[in-house]
NUTI-614609 format. One record per residue: x, y, z of N, C-alpha, C, O, CB in turn. Coordinates in Angstrom, 2 decimals. Glycine has a CB too. Example, Ala and Ser with C-alpha at 12.3 -4.5 7.8 and 13.67 -1.06 7.14 Angstrom:
! residues 2
<r n_X="13.19" n_Y="-5.69" n_Z="7.80" ca_X="12.30" ca_Y="-4.50" ca_Z="7.80" c_X="13.20" c_Y="-3.30" c_Z="7.80" o_X="14.24" o_Y="-3.32" o_Z="8.46" cb_X="11.31" cb_Y="-4.47" cb_Z="9.05"/>
<r n_X="12.85" n_Y="-2.25" n_Z="7.08" ca_X="13.67" ca_Y="-1.06" ca_Z="7.14" c_X="12.90" c_Y="0.03" c_Z="7.87" o_X="13.41" o_Y="1.14" o_Z="8.04" cb_X="14.08" cb_Y="-0.60" cb_Z="5.72"/>
! end
This chain:
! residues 71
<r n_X="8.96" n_Y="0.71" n_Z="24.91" ca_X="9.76" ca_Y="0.09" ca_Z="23.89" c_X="11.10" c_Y="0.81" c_Z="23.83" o_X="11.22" o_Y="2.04" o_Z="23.79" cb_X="9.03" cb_Y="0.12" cb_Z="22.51"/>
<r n_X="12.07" n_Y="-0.05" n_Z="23.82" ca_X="13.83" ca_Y="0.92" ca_Z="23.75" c_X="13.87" c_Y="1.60" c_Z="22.29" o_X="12.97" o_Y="1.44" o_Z="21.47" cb_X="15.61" cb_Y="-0.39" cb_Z="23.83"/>
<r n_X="14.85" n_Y="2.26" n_Z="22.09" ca_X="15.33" ca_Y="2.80" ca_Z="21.41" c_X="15.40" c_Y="2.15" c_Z="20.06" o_X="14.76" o_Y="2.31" o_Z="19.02" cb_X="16.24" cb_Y="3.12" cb_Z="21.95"/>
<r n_X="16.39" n_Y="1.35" n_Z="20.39" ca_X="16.89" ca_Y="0.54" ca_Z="18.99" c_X="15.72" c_Y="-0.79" c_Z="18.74" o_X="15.72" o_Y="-1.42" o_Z="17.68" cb_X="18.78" cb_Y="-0.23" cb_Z="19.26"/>
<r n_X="15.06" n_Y="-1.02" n_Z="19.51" ca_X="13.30" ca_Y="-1.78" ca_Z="18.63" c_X="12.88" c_Y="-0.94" c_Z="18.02" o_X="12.35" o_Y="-1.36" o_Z="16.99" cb_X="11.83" cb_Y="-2.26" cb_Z="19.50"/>
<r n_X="12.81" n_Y="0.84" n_Z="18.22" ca_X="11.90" ca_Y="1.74" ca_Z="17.48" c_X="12.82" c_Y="1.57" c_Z="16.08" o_X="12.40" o_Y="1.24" o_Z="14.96" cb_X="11.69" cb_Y="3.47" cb_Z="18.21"/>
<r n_X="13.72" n_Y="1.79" n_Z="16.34" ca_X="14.80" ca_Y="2.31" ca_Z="15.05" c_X="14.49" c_Y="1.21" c_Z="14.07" o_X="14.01" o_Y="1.38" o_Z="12.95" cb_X="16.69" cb_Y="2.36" cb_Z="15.45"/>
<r n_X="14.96" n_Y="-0.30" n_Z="14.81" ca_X="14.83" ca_Y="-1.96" ca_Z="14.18" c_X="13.11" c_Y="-1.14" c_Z="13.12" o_X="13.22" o_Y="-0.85" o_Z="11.93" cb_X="14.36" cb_Y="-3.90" cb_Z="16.11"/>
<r n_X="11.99" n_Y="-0.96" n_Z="13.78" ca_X="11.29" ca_Y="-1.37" ca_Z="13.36" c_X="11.12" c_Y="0.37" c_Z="12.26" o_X="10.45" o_Y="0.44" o_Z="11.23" cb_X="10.29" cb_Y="-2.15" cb_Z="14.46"/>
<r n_X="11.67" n_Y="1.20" n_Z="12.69" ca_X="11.29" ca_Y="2.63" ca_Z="11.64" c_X="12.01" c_Y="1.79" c_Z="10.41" o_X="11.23" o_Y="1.81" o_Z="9.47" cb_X="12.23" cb_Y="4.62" cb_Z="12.12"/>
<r n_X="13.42" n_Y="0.91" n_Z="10.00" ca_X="13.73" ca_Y="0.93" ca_Z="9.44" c_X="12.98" c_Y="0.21" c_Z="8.32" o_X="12.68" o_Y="0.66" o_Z="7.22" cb_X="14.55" cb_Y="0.89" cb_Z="9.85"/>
<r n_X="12.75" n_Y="-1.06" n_Z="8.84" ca_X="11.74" ca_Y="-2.04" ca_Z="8.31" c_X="10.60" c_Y="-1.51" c_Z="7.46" o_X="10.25" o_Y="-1.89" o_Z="6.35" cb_X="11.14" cb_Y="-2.75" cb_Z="9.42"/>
<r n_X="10.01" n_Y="-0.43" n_Z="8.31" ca_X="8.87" ca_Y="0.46" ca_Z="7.79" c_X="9.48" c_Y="0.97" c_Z="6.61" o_X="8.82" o_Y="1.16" o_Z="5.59" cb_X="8.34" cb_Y="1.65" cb_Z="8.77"/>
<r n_X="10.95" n_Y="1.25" n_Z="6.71" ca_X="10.94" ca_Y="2.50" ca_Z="5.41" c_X="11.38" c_Y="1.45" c_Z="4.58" o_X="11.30" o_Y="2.04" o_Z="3.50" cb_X="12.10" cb_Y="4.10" cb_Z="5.43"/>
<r n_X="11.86" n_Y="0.10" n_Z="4.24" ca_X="12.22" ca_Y="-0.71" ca_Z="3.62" c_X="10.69" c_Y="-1.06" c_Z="2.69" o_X="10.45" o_Y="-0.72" o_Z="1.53" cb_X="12.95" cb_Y="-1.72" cb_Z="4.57"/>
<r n_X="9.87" n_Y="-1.79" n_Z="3.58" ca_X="8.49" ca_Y="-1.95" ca_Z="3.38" c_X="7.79" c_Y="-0.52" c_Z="2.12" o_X="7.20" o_Y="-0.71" o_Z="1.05" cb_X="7.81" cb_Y="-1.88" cb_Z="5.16"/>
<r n_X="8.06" n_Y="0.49" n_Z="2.64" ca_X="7.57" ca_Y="1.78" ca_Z="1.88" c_X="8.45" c_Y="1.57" c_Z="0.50" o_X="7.70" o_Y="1.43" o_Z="-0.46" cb_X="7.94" cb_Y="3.40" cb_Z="2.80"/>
<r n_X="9.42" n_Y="1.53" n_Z="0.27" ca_X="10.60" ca_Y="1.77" ca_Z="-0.87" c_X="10.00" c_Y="0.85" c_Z="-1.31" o_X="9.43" o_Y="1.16" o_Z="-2.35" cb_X="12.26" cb_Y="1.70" cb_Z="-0.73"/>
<r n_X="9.82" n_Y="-0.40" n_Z="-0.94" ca_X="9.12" ca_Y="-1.28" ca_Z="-2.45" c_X="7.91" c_Y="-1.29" c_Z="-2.24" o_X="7.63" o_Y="-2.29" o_Z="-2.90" cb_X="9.49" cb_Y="-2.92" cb_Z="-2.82"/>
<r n_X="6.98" n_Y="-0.95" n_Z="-1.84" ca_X="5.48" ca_Y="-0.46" ca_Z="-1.84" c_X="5.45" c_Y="0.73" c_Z="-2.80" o_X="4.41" o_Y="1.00" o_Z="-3.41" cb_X="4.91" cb_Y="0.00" cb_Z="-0.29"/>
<r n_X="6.27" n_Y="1.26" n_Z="-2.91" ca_X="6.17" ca_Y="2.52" ca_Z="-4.45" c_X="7.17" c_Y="2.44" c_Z="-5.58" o_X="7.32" o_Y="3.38" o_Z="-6.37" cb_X="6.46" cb_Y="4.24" cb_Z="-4.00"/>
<r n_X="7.85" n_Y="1.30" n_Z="-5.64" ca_X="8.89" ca_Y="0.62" ca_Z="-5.88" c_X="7.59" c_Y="0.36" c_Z="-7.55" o_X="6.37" o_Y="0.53" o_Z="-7.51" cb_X="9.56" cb_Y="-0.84" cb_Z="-4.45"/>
<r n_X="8.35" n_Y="-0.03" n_Z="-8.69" ca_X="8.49" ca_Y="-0.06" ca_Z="-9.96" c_X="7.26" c_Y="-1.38" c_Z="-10.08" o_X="6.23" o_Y="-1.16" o_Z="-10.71" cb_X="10.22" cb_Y="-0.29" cb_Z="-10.49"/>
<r n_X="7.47" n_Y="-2.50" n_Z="-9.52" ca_X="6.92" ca_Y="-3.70" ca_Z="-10.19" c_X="5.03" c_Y="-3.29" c_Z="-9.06" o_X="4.02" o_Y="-2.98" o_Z="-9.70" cb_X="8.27" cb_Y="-5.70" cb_Z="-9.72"/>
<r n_X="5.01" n_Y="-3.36" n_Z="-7.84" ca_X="4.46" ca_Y="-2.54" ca_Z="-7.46" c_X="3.25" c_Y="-1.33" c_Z="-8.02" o_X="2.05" o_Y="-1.21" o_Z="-7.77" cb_X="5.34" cb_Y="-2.28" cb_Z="-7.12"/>
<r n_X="3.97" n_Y="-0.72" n_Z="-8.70" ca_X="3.38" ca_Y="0.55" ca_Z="-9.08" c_X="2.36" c_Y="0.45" c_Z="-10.31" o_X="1.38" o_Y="1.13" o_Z="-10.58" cb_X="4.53" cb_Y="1.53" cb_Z="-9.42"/>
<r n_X="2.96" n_Y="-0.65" n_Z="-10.95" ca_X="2.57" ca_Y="-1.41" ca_Z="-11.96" c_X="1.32" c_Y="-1.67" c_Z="-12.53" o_X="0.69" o_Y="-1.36" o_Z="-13.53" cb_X="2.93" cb_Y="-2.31" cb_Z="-11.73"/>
<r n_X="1.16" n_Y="-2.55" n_Z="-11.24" ca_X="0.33" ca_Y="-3.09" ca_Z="-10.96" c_X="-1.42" c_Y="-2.29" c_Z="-10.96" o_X="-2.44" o_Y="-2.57" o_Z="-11.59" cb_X="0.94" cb_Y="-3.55" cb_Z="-9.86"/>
<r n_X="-1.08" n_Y="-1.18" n_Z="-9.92" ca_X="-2.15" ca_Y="-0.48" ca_Z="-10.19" c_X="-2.06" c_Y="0.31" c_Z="-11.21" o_X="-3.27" o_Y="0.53" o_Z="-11.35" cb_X="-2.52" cb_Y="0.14" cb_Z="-9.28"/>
<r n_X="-1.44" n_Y="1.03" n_Z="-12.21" ca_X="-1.43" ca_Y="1.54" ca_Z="-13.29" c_X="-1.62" c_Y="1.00" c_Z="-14.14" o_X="-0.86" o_Y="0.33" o_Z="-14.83" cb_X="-0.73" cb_Y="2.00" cb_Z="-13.50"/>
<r n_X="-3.39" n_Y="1.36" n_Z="-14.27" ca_X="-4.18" ca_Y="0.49" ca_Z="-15.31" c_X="-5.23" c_Y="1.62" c_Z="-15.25" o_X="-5.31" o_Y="2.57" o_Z="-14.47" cb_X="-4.71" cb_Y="-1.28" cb_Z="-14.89"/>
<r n_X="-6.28" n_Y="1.15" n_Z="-16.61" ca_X="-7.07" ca_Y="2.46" ca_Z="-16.82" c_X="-8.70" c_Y="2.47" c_Z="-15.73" o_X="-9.74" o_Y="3.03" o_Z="-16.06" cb_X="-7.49" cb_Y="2.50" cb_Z="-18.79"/>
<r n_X="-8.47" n_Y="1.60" n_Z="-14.29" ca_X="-9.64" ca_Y="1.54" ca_Z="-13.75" c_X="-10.22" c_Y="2.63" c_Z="-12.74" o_X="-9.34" o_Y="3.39" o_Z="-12.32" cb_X="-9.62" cb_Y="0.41" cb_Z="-13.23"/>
<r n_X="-11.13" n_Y="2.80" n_Z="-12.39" ca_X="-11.52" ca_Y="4.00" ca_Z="-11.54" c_X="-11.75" c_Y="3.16" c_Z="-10.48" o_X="-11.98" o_Y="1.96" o_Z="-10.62" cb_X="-12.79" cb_Y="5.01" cb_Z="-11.98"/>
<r n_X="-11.70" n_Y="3.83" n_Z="-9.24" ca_X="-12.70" ca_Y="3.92" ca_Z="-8.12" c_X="-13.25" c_Y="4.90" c_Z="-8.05" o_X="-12.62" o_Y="5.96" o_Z="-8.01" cb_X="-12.33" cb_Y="3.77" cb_Z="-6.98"/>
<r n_X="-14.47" n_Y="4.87" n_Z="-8.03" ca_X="-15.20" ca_Y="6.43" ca_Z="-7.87" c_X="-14.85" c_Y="7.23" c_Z="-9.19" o_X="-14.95" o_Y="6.74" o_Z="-10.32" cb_X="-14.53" cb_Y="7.41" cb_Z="-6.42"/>
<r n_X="-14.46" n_Y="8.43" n_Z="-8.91" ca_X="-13.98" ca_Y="9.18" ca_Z="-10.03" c_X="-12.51" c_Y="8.92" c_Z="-9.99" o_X="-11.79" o_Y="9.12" o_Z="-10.97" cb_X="-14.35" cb_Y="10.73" cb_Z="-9.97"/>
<r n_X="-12.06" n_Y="8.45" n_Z="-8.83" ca_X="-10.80" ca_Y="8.39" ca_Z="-8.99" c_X="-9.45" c_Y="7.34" c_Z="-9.79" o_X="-9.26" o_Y="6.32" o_Z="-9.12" cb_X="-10.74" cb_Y="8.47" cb_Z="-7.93"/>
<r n_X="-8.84" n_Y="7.42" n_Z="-10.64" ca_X="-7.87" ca_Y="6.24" ca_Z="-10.47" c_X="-7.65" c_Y="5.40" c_Z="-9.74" o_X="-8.06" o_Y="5.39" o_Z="-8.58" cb_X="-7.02" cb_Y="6.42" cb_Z="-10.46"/>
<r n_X="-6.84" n_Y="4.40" n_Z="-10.35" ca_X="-6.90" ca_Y="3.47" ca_Z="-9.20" c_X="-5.49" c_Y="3.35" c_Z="-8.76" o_X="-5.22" o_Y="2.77" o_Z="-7.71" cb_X="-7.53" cb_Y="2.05" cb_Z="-9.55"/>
<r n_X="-4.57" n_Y="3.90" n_Z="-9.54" ca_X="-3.22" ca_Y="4.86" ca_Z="-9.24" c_X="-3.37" c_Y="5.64" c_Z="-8.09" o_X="-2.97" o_Y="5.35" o_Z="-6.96" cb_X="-2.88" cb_Y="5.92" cb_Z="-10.39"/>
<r n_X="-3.99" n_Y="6.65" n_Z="-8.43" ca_X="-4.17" ca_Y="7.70" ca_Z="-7.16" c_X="-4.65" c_Y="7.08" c_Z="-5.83" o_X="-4.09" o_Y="7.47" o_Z="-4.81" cb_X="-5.28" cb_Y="8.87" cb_Z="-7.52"/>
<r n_X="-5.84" n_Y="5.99" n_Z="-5.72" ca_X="-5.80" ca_Y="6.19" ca_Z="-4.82" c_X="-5.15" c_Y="4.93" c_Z="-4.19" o_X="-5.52" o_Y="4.80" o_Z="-3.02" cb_X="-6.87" cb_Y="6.67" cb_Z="-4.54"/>
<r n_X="-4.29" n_Y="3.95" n_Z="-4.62" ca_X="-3.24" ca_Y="3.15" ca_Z="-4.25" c_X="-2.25" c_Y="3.97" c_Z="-3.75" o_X="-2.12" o_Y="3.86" o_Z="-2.53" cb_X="-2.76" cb_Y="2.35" cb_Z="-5.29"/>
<r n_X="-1.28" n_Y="5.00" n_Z="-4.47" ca_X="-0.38" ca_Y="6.38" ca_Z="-3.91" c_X="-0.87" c_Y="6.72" c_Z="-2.55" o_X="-0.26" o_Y="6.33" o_Z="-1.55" cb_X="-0.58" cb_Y="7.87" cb_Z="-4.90"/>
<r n_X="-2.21" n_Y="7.59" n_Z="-2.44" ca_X="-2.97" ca_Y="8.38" ca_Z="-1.31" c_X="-2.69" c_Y="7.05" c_Z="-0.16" o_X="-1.82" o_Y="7.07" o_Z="0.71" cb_X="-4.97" cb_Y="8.85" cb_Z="-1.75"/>
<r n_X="-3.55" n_Y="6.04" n_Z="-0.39" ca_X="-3.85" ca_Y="4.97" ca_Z="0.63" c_X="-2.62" c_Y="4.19" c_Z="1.38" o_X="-2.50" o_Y="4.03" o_Z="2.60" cb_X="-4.68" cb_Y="3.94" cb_Z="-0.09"/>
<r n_X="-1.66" n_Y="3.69" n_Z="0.27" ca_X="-0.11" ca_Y="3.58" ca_Z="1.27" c_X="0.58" c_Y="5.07" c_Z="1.75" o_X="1.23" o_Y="5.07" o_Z="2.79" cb_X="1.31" cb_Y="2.73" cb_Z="0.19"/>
<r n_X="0.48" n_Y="6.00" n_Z="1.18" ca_X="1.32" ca_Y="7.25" ca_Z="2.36" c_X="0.09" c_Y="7.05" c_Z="3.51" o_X="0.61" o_Y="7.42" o_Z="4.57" cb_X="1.47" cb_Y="9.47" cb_Z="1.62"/>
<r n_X="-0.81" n_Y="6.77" n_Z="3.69" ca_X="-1.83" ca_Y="7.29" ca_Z="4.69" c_X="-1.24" c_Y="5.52" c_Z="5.39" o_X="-0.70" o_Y="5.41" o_Z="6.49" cb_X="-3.97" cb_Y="7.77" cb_Z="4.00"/>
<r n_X="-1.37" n_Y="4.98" n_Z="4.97" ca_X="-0.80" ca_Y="3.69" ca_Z="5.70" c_X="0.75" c_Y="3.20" c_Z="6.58" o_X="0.98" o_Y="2.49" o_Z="7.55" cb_X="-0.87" cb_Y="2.84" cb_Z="4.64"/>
<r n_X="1.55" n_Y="3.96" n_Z="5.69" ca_X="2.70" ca_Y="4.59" ca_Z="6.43" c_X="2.92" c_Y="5.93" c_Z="7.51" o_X="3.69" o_Y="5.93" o_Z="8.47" cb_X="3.42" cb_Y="4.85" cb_Z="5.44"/>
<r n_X="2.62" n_Y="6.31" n_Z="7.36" ca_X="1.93" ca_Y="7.57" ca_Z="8.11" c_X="1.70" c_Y="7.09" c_Z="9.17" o_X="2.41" o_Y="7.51" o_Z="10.09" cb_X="0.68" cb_Y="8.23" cb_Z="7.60"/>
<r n_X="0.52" n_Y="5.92" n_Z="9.57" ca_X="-0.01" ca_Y="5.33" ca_Z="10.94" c_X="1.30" c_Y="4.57" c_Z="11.35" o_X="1.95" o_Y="4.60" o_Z="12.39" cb_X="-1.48" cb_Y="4.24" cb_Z="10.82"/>
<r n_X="1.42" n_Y="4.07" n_Z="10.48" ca_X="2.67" ca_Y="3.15" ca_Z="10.98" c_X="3.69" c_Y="3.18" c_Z="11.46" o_X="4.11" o_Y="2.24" o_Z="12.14" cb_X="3.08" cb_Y="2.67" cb_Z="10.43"/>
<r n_X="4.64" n_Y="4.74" n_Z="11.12" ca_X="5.47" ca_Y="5.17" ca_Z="11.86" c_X="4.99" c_Y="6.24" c_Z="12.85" o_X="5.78" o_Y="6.79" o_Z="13.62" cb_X="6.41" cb_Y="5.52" cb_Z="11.10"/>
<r n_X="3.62" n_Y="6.53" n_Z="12.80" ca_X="3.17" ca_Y="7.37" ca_Z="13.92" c_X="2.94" c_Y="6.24" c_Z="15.24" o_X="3.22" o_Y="6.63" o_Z="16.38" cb_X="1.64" cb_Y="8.26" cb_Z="13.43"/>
<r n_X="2.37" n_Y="4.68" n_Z="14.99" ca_X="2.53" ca_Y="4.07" ca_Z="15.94" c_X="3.51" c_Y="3.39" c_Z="16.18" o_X="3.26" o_Y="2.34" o_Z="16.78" cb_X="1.80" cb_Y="3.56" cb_Z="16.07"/>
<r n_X="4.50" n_Y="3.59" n_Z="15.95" ca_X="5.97" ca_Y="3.24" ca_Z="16.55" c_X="6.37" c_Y="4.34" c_Z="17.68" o_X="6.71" o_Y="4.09" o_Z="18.84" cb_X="7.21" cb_Y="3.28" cb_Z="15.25"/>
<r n_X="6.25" n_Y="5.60" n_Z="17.08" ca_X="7.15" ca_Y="6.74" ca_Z="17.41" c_X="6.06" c_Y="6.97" c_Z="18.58" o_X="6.58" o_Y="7.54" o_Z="19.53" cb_X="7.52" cb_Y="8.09" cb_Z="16.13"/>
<r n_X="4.25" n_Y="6.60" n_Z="18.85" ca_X="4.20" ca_Y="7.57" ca_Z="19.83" c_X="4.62" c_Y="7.27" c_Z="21.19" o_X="5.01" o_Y="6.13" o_Z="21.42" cb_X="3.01" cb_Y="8.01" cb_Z="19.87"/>
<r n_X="4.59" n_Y="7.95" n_Z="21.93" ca_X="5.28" ca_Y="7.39" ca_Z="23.49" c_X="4.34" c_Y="7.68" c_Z="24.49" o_X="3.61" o_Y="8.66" o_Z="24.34" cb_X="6.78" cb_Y="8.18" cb_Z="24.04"/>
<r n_X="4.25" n_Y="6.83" n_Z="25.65" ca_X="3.06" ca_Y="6.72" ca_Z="26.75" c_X="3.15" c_Y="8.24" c_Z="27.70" o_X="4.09" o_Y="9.00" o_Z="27.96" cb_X="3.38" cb_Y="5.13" cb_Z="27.91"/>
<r n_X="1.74" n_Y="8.23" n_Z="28.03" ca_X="1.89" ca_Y="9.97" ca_Z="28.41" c_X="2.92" c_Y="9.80" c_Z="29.87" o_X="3.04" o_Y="8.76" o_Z="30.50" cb_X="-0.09" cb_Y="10.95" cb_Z="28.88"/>
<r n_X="3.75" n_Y="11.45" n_Z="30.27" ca_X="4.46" ca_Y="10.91" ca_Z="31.41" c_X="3.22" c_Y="10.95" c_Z="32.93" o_X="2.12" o_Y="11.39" o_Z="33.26" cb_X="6.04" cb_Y="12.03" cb_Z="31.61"/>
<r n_X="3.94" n_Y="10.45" n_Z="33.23" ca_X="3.68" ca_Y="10.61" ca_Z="34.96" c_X="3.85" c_Y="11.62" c_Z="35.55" o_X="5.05" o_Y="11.85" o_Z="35.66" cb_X="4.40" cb_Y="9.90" cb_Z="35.78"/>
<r n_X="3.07" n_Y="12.55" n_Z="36.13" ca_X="3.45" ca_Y="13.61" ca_Z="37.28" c_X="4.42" c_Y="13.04" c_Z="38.46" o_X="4.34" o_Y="11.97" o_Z="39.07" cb_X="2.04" cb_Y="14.13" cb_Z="38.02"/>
<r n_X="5.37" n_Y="14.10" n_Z="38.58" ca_X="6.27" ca_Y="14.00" ca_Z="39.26" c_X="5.96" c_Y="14.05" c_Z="40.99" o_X="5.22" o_Y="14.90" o_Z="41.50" cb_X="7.08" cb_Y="14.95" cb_Z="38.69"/>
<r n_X="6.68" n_Y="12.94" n_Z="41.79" ca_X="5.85" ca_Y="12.90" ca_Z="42.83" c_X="6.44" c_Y="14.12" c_Z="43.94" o_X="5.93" o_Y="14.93" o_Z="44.72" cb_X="5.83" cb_Y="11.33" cb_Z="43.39"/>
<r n_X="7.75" n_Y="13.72" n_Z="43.54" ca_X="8.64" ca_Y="15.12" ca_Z="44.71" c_X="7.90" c_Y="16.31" c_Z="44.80" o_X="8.05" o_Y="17.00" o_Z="45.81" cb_X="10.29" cb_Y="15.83" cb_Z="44.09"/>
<r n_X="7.12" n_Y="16.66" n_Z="43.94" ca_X="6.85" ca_Y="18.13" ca_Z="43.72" c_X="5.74" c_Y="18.63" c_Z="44.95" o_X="5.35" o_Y="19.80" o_Z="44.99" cb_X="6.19" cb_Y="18.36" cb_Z="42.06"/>
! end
């Protein structure tokens, strides 16, 4: 993948993130329900960074190189 598709698409990602924690959003799960012991705040927060996280980790990773043949 070139350069500027990674960039096109890191940006998108961070657009996507800014209103994924963005006000109306946030809202939404801030309410008094649990999962588990947990909020349902917390683990909406935890679960999109862990979702972004993959997402710009699978943009950014790159195919292993090739051994060099001259050598």
């Amino acid at each position: 993948m070139s350069a500027s598709k990674k960039n096109q698409k890191a940006v998108l990602i961070a657009i996507a993130c800014l209103l994924f924690f963005n006000f109306p959003l946030l809202s939404i799960a801030n309410q008094p329900k649990q999962i588990g012991d947990l909020p349902l705040l917390l683990v909406y927060l935890f679960s999109g960074w862990l979702l972004f996280i993959f997402l710009i980790r699978s943009i950014h990773r790159t195919a292993p190189k090739k051994p060099d043949e001259h050598e």
